[in-house]
C-alpha positions as CSV (number, residue, x, y, z in Angstrom):
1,X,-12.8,21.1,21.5
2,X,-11.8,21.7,25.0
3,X,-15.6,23.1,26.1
4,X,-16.8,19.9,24.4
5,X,-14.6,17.5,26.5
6,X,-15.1,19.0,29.8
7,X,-19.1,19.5,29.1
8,X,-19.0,15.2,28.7
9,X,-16.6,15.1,31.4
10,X,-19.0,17.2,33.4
11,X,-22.2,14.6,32.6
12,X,-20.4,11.2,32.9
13,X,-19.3,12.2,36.4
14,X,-23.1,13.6,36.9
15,X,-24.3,10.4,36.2
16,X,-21.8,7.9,37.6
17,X,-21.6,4.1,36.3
18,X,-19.2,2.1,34.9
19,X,-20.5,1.9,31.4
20,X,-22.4,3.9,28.7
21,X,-24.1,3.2,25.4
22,X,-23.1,6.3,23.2
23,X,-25.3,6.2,20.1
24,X,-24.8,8.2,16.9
25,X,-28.1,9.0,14.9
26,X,-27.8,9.8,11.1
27,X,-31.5,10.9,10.3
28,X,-30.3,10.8,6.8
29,X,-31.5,8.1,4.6
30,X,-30.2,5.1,4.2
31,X,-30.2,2.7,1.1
32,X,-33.2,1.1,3.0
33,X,-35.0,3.9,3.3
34,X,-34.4,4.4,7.1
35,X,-32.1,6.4,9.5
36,X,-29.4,4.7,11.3
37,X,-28.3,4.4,15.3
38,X,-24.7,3.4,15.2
39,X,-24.6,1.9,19.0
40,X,-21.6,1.5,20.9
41,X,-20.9,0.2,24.6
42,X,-17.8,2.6,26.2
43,X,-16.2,3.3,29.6
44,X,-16.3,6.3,31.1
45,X,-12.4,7.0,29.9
46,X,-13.5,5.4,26.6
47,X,-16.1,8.0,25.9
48,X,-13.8,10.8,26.7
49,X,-11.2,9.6,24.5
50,X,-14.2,9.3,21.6
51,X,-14.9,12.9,21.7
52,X,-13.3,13.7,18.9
53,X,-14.8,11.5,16.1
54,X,-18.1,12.0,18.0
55,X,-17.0,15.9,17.1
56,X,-16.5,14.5,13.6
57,X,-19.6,12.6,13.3
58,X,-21.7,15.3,14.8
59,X,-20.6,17.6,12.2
60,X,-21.4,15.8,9.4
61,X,-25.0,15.5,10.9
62,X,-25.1,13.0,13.6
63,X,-26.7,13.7,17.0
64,X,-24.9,12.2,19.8
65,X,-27.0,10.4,22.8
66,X,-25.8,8.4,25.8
67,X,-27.8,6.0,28.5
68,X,-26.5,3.9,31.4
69,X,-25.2,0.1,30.4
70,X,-27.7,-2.2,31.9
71,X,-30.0,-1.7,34.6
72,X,-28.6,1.4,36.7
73,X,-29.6,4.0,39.4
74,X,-31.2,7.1,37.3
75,X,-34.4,8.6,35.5
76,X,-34.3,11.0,32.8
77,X,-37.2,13.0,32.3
78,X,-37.0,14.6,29.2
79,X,-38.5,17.7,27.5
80,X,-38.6,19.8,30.6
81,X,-39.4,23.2,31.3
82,X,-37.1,25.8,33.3
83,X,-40.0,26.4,36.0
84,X,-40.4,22.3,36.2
85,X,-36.8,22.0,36.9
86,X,-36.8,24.5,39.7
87,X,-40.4,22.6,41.0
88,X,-38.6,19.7,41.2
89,X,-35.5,20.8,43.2
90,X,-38.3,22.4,45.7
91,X,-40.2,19.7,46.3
92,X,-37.2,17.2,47.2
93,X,-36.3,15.7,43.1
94,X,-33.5,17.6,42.5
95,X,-31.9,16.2,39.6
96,X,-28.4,15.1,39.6
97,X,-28.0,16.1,36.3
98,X,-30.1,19.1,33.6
99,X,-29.1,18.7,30.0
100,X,-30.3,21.9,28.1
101,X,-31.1,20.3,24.8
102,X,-32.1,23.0,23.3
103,X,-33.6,26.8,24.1
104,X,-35.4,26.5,27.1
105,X,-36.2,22.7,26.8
106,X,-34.0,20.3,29.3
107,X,-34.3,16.5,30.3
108,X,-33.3,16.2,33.6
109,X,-31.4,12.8,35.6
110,X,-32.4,12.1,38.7
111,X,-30.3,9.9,40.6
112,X,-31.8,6.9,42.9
113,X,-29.7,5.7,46.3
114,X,-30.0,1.8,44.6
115,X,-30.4,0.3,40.9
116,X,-33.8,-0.6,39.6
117,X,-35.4,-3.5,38.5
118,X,-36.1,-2.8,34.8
119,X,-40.2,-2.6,35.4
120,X,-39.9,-0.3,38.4
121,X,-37.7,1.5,37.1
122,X,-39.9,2.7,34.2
123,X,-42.6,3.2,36.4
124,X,-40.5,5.3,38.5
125,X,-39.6,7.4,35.1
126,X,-43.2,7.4,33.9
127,X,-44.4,8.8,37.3
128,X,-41.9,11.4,37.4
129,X,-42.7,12.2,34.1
130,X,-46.5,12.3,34.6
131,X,-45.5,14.3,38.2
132,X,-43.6,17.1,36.4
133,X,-44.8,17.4,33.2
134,X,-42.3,15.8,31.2
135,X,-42.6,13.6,28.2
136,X,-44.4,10.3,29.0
137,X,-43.2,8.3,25.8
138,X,-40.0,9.0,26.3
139,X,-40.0,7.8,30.2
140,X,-38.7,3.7,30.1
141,X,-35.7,2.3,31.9
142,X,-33.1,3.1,29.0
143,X,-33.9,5.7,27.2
144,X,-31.5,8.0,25.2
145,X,-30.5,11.2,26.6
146,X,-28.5,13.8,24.9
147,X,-24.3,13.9,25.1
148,X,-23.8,17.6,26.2
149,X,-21.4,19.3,24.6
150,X,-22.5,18.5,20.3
151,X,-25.2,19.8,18.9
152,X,-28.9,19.4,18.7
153,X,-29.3,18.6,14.6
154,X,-33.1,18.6,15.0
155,X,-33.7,20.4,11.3
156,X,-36.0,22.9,13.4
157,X,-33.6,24.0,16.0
158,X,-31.8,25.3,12.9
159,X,-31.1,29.3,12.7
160,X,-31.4,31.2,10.1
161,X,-27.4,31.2,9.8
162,X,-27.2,27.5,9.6
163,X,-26.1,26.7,12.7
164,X,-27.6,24.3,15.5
165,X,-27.7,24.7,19.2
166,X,-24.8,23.3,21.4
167,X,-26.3,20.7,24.0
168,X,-24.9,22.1,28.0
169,X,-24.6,21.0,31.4
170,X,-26.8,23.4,33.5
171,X,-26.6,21.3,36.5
172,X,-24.3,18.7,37.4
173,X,-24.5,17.8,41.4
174,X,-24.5,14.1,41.0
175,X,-26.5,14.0,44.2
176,X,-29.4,11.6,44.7
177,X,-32.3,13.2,45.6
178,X,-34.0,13.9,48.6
179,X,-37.6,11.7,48.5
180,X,-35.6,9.1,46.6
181,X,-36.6,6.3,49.2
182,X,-40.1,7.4,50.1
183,X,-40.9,7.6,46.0
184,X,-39.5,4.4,45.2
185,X,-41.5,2.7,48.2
186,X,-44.3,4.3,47.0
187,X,-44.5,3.6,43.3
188,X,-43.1,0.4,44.2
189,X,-46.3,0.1,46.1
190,X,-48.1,0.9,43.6
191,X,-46.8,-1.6,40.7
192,X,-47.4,-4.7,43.1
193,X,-50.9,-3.3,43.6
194,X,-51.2,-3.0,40.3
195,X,-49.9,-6.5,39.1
196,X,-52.2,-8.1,41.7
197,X,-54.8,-6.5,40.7
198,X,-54.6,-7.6,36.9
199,X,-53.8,-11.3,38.2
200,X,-56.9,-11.4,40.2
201,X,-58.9,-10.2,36.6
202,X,-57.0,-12.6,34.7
203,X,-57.9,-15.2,37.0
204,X,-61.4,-14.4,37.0
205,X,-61.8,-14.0,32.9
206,X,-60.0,-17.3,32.6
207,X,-62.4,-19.3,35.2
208,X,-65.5,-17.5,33.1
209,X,-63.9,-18.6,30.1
210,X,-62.9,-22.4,31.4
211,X,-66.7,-22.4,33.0
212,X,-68.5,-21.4,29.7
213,X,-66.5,-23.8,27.7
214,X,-67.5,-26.9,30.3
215,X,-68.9,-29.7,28.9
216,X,-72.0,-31.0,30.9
217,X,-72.2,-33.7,33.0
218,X,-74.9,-35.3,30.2
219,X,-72.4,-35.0,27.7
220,X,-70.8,-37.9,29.4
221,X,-74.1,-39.8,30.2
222,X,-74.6,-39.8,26.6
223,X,-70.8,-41.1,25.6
224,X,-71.3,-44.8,24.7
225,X,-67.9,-45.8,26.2
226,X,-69.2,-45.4,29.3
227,X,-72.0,-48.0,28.3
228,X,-74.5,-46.2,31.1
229,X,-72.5,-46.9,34.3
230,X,-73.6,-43.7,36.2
231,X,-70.3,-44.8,39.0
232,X,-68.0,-44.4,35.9
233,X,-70.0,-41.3,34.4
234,X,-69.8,-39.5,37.9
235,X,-65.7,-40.1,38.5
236,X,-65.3,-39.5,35.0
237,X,-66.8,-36.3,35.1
238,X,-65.5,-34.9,37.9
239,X,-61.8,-35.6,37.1
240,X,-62.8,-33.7,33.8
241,X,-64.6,-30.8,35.4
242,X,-62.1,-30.1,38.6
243,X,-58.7,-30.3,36.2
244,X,-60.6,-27.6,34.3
245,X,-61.1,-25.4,37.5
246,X,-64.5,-25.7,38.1
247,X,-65.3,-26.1,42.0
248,X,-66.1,-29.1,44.3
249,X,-69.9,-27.2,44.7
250,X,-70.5,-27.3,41.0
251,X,-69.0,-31.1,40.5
252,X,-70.7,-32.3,43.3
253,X,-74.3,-30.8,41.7
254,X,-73.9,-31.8,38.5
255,X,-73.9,-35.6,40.3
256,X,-76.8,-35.5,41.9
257,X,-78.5,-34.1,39.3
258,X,-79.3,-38.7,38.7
259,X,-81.6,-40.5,40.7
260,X,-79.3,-42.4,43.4
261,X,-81.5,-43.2,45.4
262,X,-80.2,-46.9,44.7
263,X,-77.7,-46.1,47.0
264,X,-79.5,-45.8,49.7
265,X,-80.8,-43.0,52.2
266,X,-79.7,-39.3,52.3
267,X,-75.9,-39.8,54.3
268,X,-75.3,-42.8,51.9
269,X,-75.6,-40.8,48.7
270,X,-74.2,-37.8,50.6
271,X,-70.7,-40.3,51.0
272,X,-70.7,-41.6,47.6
273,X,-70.8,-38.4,45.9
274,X,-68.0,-37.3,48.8
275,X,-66.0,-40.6,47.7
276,X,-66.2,-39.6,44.1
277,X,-65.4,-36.1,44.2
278,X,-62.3,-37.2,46.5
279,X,-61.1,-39.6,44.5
280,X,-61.2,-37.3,41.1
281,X,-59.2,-34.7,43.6
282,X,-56.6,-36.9,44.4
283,X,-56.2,-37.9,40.6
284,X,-56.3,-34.6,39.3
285,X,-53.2,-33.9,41.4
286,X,-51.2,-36.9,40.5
287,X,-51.7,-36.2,36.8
């Protein structure tokens, strides 16, 4: 009882923060057919004062897992390696925290020198994961990590004398790492690159959409509520065609596509269809 207590005591302080969410997993069936997560929000003293019934519940069957409250300052990588670990503690990640989950498989915590934004800070735990080999579908902003000190009730981590592997602390500096800032900036970096890039093909599918679905100007030469009055027609039109992004260029050449010579030489027509296409701007932005 006392290794259990100061192997928790050992990863709260690790990982810092003012509150955990301790969850208790029964893979065993339920009346619906499904396992259960009993979640909990604690307190650091909380938790340690919990270690018992967690003991309880863990041997009856439950696995024990704990994340950060709310957005917070780490990324846990899980299903690591022993030679990722040390790769990562030589090239400036050293984790603040390595959970030894079972034999030779860890899920490290690295600590950051600020708290994420929940998108970055799953792209931070999905590039760390994709850098060091770790497990890419378990790499979001809150995932689960293992409470050292219970054990792992995975049915195939089960010996051949019944027994399950104990969860341990193999590291526990609590130290941010190294290239914390550099990283961040640059997968930072990389997001708003990212989400600008997708705007700008959003943008473009939507003004190919809006463009192919665009009525024609004869559509509204035909309309008998406009009883032929190509003045009404062209205004009409344009307010239509500009609220639906198309550009002045294409409004103004679906006007002249009429005779309007009736209004005069070259510069005359060239100010009516100006008039028009101004009027429908200022229009389309009162509305």
């Amino acid at each position: 009882m006392n290794r259990t207590f100061e192997a928790v005591k050992r990863q709260l302080g690790a990982m810092g923060g003012a509150k955990f969410e301790v969850g208790l997993f029964k893979s065993d069936k339920t009346s619906e057919g499904r396992p259960v997560m009993i979640l909990r929000t604690y307190k650091p003293q909380d938790v340690l004062q919990s270690v018992a019934r967690f003991k309880f519940e863990n041997c009856r069957g439950a696995n024990v897992f704990i994340r950060p409250a709310g957005e917070h300052n780490l990324s846990m990588v899980d299903d690591l390696t022993g030679d990722s670990i040390r790769r990562m503690t030589k090239s400036g990640f050293a984790p603040a925290l390595v959970v030894e989950t079972s034999p030779g498989n860890f899920q490290a915590w690295l600590k950051h020198p600020r708290i994420l934004p929940k998108e970055l800070s799953t792209a931070v735990a999905r590039s760390l994961a994709n850098e060091f080999g770790g497990d890419t579908g378990a790499a979001d902003w809150r995932h689960f990590g293992r409470l050292a000190g219970f054990t792992n009730r995975k049915p195939r981590h089960q010996g051949e004398d019944g027994l399950f592997p104990f969860v341990m602390v193999r590291e526990a500096s609590g130290t941010v790492y190294d290239v914390a800032n550099r990283f961040i900036s640059e997968v930072e970096s990389t997001l708003i690159d990212e989400k600008d890039r997708r705007a700008k093909v959003r943008h473009t599918v939507g003004s190919r959409r809006s463009q192919r679905a665009l009525k024609g100007i004869e559509t509204f030469r035909a309309n008998p509520a406009y009883a032929g009055d190509g003045t009404r027609i062209d205004l009409a039109y344009a307010i239509y065609a500009l609220s639906r992004g198309a550009s002045v260029e294409q409004v103004e050449e679906a006007i002249r596509r009429r005779d309007l010579s009736h209004k005069g030489g070259a510069k005359r027509q060239a100010d009516y269809v100006a008039r028009t296409i101004r009027k429908a701007v200022d229009l389309v932005n009162q509305s």
